[in-house]
C-alpha positions as CSV (number, residue, x, y, z in Angstrom):
1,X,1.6,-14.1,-7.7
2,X,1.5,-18.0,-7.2
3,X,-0.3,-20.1,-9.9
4,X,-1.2,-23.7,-10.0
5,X,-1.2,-25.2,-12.7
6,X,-2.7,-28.8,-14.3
7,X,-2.2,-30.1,-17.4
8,X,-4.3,-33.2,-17.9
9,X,-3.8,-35.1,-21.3
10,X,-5.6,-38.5,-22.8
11,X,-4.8,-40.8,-25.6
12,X,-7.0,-43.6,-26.2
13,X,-6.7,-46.3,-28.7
14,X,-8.9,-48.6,-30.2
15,X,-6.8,-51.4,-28.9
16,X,-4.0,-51.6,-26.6
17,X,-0.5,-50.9,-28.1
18,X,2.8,-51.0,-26.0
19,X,4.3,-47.5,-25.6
20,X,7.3,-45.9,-26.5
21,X,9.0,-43.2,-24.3
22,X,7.4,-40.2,-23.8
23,X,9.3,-36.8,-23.6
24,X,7.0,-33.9,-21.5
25,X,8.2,-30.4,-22.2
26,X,5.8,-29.3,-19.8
27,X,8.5,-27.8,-16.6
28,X,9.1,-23.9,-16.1
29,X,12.6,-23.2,-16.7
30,X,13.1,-21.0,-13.5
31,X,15.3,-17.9,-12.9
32,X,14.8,-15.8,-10.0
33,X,11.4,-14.7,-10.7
34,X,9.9,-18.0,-11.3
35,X,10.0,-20.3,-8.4
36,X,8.4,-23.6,-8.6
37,X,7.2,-24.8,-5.4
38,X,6.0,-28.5,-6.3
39,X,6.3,-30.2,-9.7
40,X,4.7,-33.9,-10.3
41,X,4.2,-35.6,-13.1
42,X,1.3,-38.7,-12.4
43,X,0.6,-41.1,-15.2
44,X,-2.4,-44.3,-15.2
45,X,0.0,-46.6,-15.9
46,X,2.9,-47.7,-14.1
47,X,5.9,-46.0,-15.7
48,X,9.7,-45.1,-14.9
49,X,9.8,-41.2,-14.8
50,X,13.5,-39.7,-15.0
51,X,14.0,-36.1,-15.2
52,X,16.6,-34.6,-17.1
53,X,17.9,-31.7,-19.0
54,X,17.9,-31.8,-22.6
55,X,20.3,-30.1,-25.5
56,X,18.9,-26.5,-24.7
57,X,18.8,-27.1,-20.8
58,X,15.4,-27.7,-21.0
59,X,13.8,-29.6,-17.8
60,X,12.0,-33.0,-19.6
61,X,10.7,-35.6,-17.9
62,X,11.3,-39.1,-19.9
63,X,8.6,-41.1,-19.3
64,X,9.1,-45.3,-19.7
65,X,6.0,-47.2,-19.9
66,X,6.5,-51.0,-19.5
67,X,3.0,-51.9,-20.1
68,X,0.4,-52.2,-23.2
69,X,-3.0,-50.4,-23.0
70,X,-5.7,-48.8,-24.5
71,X,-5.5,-45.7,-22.9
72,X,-2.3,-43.4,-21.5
73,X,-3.0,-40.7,-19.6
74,X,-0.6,-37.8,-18.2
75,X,-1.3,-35.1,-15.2
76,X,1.9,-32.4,-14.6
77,X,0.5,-30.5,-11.9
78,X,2.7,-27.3,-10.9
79,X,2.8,-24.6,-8.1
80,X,4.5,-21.6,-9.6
81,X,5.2,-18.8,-7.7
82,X,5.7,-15.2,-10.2
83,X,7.9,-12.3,-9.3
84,X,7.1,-9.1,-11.2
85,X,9.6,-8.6,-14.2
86,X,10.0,-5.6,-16.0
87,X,11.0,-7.0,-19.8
88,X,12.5,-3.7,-20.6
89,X,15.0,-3.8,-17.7
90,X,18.3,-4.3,-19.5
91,X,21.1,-2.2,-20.9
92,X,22.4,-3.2,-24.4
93,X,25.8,-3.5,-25.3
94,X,27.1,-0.4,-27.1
95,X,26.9,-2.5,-30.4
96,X,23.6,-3.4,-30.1
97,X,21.7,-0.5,-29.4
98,X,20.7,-0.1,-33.3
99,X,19.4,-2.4,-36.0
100,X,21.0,-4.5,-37.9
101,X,23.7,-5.3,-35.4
102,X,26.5,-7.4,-35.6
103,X,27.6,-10.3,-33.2
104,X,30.9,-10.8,-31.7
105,X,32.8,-13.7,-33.2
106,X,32.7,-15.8,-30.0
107,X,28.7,-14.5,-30.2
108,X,28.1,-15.4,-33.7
109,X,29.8,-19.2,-33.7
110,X,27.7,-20.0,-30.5
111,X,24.4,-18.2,-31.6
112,X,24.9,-19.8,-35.3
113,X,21.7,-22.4,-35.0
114,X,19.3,-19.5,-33.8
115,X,20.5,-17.5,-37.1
116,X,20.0,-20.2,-39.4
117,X,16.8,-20.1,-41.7
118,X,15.1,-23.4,-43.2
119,X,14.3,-23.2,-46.7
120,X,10.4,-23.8,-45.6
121,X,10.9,-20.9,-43.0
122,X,12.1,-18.3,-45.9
123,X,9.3,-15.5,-46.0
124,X,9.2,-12.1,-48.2
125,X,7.6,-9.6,-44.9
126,X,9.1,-6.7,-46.4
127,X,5.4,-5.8,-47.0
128,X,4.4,-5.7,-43.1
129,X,7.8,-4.7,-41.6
130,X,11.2,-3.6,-42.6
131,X,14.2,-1.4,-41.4
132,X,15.7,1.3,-43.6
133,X,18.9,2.2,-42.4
134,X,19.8,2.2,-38.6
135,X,16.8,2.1,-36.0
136,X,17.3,2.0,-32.1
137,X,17.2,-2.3,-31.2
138,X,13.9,-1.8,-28.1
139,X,11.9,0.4,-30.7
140,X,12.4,-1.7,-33.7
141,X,12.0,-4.8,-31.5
142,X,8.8,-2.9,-30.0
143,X,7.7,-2.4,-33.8
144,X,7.7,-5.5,-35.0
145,X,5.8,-7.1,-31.9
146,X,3.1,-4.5,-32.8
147,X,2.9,-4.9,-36.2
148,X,2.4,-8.7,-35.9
149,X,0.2,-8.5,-33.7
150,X,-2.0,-5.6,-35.7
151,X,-1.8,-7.7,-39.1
152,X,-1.7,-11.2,-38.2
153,X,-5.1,-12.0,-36.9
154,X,-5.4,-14.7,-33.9
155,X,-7.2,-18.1,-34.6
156,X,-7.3,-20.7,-32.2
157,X,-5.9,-24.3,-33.4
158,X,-5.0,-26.4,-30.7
159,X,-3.1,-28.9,-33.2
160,X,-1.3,-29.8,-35.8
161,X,2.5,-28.5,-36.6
162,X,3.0,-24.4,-37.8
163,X,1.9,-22.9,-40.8
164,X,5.2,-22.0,-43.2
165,X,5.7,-18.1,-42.9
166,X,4.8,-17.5,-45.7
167,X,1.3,-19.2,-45.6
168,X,0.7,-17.5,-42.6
169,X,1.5,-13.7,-44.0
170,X,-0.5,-15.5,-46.7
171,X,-3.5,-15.7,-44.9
172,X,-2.9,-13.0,-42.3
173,X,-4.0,-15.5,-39.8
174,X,-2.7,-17.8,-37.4
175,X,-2.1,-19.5,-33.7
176,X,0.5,-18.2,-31.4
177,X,3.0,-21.1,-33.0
178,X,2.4,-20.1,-36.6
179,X,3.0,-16.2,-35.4
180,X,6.4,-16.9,-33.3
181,X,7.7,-18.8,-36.4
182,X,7.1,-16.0,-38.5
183,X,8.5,-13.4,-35.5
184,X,11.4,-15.6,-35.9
185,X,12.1,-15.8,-39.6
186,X,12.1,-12.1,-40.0
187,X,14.4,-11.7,-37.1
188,X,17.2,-14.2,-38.6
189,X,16.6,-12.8,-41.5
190,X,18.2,-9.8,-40.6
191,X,20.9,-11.8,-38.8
192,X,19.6,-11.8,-35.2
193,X,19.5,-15.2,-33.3
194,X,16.2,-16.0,-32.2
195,X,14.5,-19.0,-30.6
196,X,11.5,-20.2,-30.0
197,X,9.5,-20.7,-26.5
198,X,6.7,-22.6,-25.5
199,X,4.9,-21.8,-22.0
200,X,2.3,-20.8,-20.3
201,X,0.4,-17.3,-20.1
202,X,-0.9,-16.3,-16.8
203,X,-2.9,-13.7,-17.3
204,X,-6.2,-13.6,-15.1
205,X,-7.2,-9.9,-15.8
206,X,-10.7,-9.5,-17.9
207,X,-10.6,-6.0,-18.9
208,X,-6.9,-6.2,-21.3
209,X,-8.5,-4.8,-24.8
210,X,-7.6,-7.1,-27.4
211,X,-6.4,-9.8,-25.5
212,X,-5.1,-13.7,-27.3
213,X,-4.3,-16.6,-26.1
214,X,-4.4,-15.7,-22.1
215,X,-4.3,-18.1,-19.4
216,X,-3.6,-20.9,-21.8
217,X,-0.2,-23.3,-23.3
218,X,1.5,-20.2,-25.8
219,X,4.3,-19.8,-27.8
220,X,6.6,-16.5,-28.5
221,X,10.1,-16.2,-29.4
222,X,13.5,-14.7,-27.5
223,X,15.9,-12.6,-29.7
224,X,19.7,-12.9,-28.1
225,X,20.4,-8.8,-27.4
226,X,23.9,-8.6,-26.2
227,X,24.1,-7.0,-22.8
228,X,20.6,-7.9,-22.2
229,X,20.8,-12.0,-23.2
230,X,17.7,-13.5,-24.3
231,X,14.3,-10.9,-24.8
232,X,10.9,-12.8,-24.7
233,X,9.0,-11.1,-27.0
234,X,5.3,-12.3,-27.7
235,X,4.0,-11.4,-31.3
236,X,0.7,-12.7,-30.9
237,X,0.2,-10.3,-27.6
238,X,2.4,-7.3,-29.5
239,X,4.0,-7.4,-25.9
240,X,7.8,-7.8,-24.7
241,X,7.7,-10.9,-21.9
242,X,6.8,-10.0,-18.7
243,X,6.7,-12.1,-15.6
244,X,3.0,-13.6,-16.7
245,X,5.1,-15.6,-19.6
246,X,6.0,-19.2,-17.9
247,X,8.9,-20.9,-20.3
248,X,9.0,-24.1,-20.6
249,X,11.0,-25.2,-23.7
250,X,13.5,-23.3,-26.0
251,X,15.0,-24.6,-28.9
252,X,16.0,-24.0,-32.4
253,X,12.7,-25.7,-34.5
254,X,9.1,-26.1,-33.3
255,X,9.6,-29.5,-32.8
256,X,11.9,-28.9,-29.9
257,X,9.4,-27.1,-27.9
258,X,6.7,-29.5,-28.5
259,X,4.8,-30.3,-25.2
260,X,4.9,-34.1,-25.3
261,X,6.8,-36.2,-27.7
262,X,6.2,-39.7,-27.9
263,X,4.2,-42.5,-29.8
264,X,4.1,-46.5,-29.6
265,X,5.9,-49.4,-31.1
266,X,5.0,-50.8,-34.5
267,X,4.0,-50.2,-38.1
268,X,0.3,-50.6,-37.8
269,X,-2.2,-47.5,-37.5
270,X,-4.4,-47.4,-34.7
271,X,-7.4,-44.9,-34.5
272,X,-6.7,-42.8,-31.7
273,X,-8.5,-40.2,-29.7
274,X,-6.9,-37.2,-27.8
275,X,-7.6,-34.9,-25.3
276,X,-6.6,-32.3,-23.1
277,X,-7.2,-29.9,-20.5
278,X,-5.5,-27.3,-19.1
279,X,-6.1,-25.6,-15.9
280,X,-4.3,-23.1,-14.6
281,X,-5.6,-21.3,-11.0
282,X,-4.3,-18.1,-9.2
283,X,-3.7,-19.2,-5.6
284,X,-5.5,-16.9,-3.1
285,X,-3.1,-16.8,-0.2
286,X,-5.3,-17.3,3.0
287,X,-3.2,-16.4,5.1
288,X,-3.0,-12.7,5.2
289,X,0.8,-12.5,7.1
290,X,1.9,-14.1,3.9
291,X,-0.1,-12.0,1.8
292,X,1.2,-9.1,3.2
293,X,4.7,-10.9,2.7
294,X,4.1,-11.5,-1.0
295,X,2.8,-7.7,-1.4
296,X,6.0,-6.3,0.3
297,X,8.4,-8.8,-1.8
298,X,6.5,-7.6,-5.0
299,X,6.9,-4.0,-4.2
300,X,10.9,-4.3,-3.1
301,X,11.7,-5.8,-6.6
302,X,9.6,-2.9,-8.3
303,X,11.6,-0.7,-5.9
304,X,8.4,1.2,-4.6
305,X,8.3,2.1,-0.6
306,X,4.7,2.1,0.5
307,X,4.4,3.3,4.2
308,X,1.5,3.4,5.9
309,X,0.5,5.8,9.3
310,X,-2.5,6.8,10.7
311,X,-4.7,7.9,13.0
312,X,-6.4,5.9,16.0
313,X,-8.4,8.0,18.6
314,X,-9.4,7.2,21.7
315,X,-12.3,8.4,24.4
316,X,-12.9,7.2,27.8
317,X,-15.5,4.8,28.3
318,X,-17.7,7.5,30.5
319,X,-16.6,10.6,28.5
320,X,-17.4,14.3,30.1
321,X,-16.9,17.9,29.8
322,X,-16.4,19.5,26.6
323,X,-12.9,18.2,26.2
324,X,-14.4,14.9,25.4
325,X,-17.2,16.3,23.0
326,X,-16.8,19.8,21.0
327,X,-13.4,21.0,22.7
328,X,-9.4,19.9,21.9
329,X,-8.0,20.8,25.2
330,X,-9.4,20.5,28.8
331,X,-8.5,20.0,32.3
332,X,-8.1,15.4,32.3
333,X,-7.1,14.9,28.3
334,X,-3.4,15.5,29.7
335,X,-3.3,13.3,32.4
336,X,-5.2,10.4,30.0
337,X,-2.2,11.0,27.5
338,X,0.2,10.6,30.1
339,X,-0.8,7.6,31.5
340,X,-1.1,6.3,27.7
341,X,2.3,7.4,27.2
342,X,4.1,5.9,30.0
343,X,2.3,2.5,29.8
344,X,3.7,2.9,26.0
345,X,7.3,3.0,27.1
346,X,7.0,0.5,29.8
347,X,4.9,-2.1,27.4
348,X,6.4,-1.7,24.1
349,X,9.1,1.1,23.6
350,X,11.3,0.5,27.3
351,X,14.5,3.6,27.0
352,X,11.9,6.1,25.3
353,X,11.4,9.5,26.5
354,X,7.9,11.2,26.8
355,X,8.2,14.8,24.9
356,X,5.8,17.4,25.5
357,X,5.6,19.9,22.6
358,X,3.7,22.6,21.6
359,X,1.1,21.7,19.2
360,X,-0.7,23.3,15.7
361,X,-2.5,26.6,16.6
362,X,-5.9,26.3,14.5
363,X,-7.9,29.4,13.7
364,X,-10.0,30.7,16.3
365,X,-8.4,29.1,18.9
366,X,-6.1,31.7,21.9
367,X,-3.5,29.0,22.2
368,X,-1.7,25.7,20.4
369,X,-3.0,22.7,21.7
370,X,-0.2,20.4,23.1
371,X,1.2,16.8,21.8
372,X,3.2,14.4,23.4
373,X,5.8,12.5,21.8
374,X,7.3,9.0,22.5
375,X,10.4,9.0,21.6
376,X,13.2,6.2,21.7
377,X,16.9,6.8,19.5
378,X,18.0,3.4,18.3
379,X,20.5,3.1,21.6
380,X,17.5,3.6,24.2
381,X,18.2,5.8,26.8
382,X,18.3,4.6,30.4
383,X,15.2,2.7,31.9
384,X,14.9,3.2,35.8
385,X,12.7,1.9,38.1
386,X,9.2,3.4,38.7
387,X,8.7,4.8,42.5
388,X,7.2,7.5,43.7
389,X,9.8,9.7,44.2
390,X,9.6,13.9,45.2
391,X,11.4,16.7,42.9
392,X,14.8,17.6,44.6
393,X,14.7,20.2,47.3
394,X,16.8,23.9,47.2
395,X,20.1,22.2,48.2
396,X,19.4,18.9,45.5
397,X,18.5,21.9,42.5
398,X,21.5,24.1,43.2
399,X,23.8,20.7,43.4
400,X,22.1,19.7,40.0
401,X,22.4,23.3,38.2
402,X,26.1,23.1,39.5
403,X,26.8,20.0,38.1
404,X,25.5,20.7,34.4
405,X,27.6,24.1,34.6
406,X,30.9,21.9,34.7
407,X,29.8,19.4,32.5
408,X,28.9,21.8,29.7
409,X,31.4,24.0,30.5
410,X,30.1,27.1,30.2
411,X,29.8,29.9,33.1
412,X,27.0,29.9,35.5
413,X,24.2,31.7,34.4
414,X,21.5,30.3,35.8
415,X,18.8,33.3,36.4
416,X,15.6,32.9,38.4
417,X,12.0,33.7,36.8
418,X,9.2,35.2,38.1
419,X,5.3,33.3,37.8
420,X,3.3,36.0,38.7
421,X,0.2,33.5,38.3
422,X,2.4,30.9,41.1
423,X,5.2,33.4,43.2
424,X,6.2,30.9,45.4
425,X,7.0,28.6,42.4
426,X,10.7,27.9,41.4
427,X,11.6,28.7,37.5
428,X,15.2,28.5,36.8
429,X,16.0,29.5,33.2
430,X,19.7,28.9,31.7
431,X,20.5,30.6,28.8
432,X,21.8,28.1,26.3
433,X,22.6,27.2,22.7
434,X,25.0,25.0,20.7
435,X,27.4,26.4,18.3
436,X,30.6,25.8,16.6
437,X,30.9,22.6,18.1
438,X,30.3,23.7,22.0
439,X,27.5,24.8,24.3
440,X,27.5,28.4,25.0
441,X,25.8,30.3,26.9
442,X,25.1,34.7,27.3
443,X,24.0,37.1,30.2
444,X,20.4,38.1,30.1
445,X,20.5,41.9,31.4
446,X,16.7,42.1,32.1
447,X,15.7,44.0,34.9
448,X,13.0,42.2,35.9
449,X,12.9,38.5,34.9
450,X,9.0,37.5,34.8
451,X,7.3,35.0,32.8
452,X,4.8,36.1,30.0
453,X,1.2,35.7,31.4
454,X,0.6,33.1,28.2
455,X,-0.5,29.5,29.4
456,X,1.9,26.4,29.2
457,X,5.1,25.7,30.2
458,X,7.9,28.3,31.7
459,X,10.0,27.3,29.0
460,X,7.7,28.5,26.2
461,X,6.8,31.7,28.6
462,X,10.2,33.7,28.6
463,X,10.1,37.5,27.3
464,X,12.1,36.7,24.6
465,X,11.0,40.0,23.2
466,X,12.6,42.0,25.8
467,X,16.1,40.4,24.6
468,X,18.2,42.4,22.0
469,X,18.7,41.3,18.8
470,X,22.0,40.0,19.0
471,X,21.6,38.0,22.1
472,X,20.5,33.9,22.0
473,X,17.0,34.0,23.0
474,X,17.6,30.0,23.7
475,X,17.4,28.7,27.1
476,X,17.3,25.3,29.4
477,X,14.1,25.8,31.9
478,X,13.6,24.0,35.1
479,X,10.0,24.3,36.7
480,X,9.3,23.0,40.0
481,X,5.8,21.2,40.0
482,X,5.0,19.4,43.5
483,X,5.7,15.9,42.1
484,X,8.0,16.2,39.0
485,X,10.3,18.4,37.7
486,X,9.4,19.9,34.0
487,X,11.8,20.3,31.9
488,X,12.2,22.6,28.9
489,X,15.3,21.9,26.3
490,X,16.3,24.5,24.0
491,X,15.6,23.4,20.2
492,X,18.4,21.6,19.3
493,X,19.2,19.0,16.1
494,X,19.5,15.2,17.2
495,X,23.0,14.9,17.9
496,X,22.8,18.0,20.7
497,X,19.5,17.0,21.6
498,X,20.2,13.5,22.7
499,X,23.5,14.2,24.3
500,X,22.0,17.1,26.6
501,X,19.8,14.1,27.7
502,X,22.0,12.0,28.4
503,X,23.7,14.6,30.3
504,X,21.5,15.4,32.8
505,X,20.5,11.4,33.2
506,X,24.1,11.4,34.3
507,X,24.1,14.5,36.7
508,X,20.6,14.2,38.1
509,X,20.3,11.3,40.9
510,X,16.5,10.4,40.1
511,X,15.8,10.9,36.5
512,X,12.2,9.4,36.4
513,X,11.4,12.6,38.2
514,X,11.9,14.7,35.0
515,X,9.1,15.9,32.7
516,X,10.8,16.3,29.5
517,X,9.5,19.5,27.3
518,X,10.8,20.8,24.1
519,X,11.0,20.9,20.2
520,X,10.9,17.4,18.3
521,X,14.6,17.9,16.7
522,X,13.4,18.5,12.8
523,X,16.0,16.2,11.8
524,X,15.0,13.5,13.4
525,X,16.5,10.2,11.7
526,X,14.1,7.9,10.9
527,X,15.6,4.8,13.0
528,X,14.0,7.1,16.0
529,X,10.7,5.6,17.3
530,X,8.1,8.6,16.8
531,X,4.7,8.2,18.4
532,X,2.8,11.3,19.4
533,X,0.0,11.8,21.4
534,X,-2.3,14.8,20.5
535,X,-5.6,16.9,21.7
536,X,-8.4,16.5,19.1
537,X,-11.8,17.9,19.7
538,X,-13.8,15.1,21.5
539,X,-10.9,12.5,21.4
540,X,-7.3,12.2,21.7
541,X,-5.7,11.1,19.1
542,X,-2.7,8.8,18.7
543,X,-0.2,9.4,15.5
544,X,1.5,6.2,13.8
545,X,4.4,7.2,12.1
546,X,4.3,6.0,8.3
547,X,6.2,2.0,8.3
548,X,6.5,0.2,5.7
549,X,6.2,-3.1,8.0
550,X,2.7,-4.5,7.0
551,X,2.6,-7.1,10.1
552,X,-0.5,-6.9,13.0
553,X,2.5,-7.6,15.6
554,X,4.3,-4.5,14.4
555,X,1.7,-2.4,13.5
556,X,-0.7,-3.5,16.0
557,X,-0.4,-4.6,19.5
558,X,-2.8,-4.9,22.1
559,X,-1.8,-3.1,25.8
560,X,-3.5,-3.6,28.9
561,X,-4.1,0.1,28.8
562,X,-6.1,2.8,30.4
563,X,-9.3,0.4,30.8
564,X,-12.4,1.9,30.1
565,X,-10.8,3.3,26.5
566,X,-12.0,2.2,23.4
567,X,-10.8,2.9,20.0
568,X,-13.0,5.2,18.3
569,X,-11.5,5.2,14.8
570,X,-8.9,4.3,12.7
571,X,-7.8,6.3,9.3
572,X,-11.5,7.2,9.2
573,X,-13.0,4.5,9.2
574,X,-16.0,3.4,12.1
575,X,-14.2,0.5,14.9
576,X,-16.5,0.6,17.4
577,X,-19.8,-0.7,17.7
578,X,-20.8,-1.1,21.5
579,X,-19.1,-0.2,24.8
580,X,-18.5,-3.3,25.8
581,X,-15.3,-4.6,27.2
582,X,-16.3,-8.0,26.5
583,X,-17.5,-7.5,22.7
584,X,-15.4,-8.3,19.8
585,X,-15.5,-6.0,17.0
586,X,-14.1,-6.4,13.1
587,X,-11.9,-3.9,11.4
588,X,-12.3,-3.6,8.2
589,X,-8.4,-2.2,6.5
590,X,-9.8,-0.7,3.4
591,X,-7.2,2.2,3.4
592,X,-4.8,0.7,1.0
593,X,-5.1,-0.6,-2.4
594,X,-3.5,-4.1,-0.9
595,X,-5.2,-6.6,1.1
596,X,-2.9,-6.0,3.9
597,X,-5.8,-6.8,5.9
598,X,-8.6,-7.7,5.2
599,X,-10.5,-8.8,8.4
600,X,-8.6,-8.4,11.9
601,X,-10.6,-9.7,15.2
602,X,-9.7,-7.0,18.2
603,X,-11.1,-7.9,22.0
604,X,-12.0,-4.8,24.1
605,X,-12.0,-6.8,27.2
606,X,-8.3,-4.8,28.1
607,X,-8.7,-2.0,25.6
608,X,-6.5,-1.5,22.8
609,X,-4.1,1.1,21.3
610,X,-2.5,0.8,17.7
611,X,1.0,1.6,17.8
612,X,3.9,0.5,16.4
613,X,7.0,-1.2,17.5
């Protein structure tokens, strides 16, 4: 998330006095999921602002005023952009995964000002919270933060310096300060380094139970864990530090974390009044590309993969027969798909193949409905012109059965089948499978070769049942059609699949002549492009593949396609309003719990598909 932040402070005196210089503590101290995108620091009088680091590499801002008045007034406005943070992703050192623990000397001489208790911060909490014996270091740590935060109840007191521990387990009250101080005492007190944090909490939820101090200038302590560096852990909250905690100063005392430091020259009292404000704003990204960019970021750091497919159907604009109302499959549906499909490959996925499959059989229904499938491997397949070119005659098919023979290099066994519903039509069925690392190929002995009386395609026709048991019952199909050969592949994985392809690209001498039919390979890799076009009853019906890609240019792209379609829905949800190619219509994306999209303007006046790159 991205927060802006203001931080507007006021001292007015009863007379003008001359300044001294003024430290601000007031700068997140960034690590990779803290990114501060603009950082200003505006004062009403004119000043010398120098930014430095100070003894615990804390950003300051030393401010030089070189003129009296009665008033001094300072504005830090921040942009702060918030990756998630998971406080509990650490792994301790195998000497600190219990309580008490013992630093390493180089450890212990560096750490020895974060162990050190003042004679004011001494405090008897054996009463609250102890350790007997050895206790895992997260669960103690855990403890502790919960126990605080149970028996020390919040009060708001926006100044004056912390409570002594002891007055503050005393009272069983106090701010965030007074309750960090005392986190901290009973953490050196059982040798630990600790120090203390001032900040900001972001927190711009309304229904936390039991919430303190949110959205507001906080304070909470880190403990030094070897292995896992310095913990924030928020007493006040009972919560380990997450990526809602904005640091700003760490030091030893309370006094080093002090948001402004600073007072003006000379003995004499002057009645003062302060004030101060404190704004901070979640930025609501506008534009929803960059939303969608934040959403993905966040998601890649919490390692979670959200994909996202769907469903877009489509109908002609003047949609008849049954095919476009109660029934899946009818005599145009096909032809509508096809022309979708090609336009697809041409458009957006150039080197794809077009797939015709067999589809899901649903109860009550003689045969499976059919699907075609775009598919493209990440090295394309060749692209060839687009002419109207005739299937090969007798001498062009025997040349191109011949050819595939030697480069398979198997024996020739091509057989011809019977149609008995089309006699004069040519089927020509090679047996085929591949096996140990090479094609082979068997002799069917049947004594008549005819196709089953089934509807579809030759290749999903053949008597297998005739076939003994021992035999392939695999086979390569060519069927003649008037303008097109179709062309059935036995099912095959990827590897074999793709490289009979590319085989008969190479032997046949007009490719774009070939209807391709088969089994989608069910080990597909998922760097294939997979979109499938499928019979639905009244529509057809376009499957996205999930993608975790969340941009309208990948997910959605506009082709001048099939003209008097319109998009009927999208993951269920109601697109269309009026047949008209000149009305613009909203889509709503409510499908995911992101704002991926919110609104999205689509023009009919070409028609639209959704598909993916």
């Amino acid at each position: 998330m991205r927060v802006q932040i203001e931080n507007w402070i006021r001292y007015t005196y009863e007379k003008p006095v001359s300044f001294s210089p003024h430290q601000i503590r007031l700068y997140p101290r960034t690590d990779p999921t803290i990114v501060t995108h603009r950082l200003q620091t505006l004062t009403n009088l004119p000043s010398d602002v120098q930014y430095r680091r100070d003894l615990y590499d804390n950003l300051i801002a030393n401010c030089f005023f070189t003129e009296p008045a009665n008033t001094l007034e300072l504005r830090i406005q921040l942009e702060v952009e918030l990756w998630p943070r998971n406080p509990f992703h650490f792994v301790l050192a195998p000497y600190a995964v219990e309580l008490p623990l013992q630093y390493t000397l180089p450890e212990a001489r560096v750490l020895a000002p974060y162990r050190e208790i003042l004679p004011t911060d001494e405090v008897d909490s054996d009463e609250i919270w102890r350790i007997d014996g050895k206790r895992s270091t997260v669960d103690a740590l855990v403890d502790l933060a919960q126990t605080l935060h149970s028996e020390i109840s919040y009060e708001v007191r926006e100044d004056g310096e912390a409570r002594p521990p002891s007055r503050t387990l005393e009272l069983r009250s106090g701010a965030c300060r007074d309750t960090a101080l005392l986190a901290a005492s009973i953490l050196r007190k059982m040798g630990l380094a600790v120090r203390l944090v001032g900040g900001f909490l972001c927190e711009f939820q309304i229904d936390v139970r039991d919430r303190r101090a949110d959205s507001a200038l906080h304070a909470w302590i880190e403990v030094f864990l070897p292995g896992a560096g310095w913990v924030g852990i928020d007493p006040t909250n009972g919560t380990f530090c997450d990526h809602r905690f904005i640091p700003t100063a760490a030091g030893v005392l309370m006094s080093d974390i002090a948001s402004v430091e600073g007072s003006y020259f000379g003995n004499e009292k002057v009645p003062a009044d302060f004030q101060a404000k404190l704004e901070l704003e979640l930025v609501v990204e506008k534009d929803l590309d960059r939303l969608a960019d934040n959403v993905e970021k966040t998601l890649a750091t919490e390692n979670v993969i959200l994909t996202m497919g769907g469903e877009p159907t489509f109908v002609p604009e003047r949609p008849e027969g049954a095919e476009w109302n109660v029934a899946a499959v009818g005599p145009t549906k096909i032809g509508y798909a096809y022309q979708f499909a090609n336009a697809l490959v041409e458009s957006v996925l150039p080197g794809a193949i077009i797939l015709y499959t067999p589809g899901k059989l649903y109860p009550g229904e003689v045969d499976p409905r059919w699907a075609l499938n775009v598919l493209r491997s990440p090295e394309p397949f060749p692209v060839f012109t687009k002419q109207e070119i005739k299937p090969p005659d007798e001498k062009g098919l025997k040349q191109l059965r011949d050819v595939l023979v030697e480069e398979l290099q198997i024996e020739d066994r091509w057989m011809r089948a019977a149609d008995l519903d089309e006699p004069k039509k040519q089927v020509w069925v090679l047996p085929l499978d591949f096996a140990e690392g090479k094609w082979k190929s068997e002799r069917w002995n049947l004594r008549k070769f005819e196709l089953t009386a089934a509807s579809g395609p030759a290749g999903l026709r053949l008597p297998l049942h005739l076939l003994p048991d021992n035999l392939t019952k695999r086979a390569m199909v060519i069927e003649v059609q008037s303008t097109h050969l179709d062309w059935f592949l036995p099912p095959l994985l990827t590897a074999e699949f793709e490289s009979l392809i590319r085989m008969i690209y190479r032997a046949t001498e007009h490719p774009n002549v070939i209807h391709w039919q088969s089994y989608v390979p069910f080990d597909l890799p998922l760097d294939w492009s997979k979109i499938s076009f499928t019979a639905d009853p009244g529509v057809l019906e376009v499957n996205l593949p999930p993608d975790h890609r969340h941009r309208p240019n990948n997910l959605i792209r506009l082709l001048p396609v099939c003209p008097d379609w319109h998009v009927v829905s999208q993951l269920g949800h109601t697109l269309l309003r009026k047949k008209s190619r000149e009305q613009n219509i909203r889509v709503r994306q409510i499908h995911l719990p992101y704002p991926l999209f919110s609104e999205l303007r689509l023009n009919l006046k070409t028609a639209a598909s959704l598909i993916i790159e």
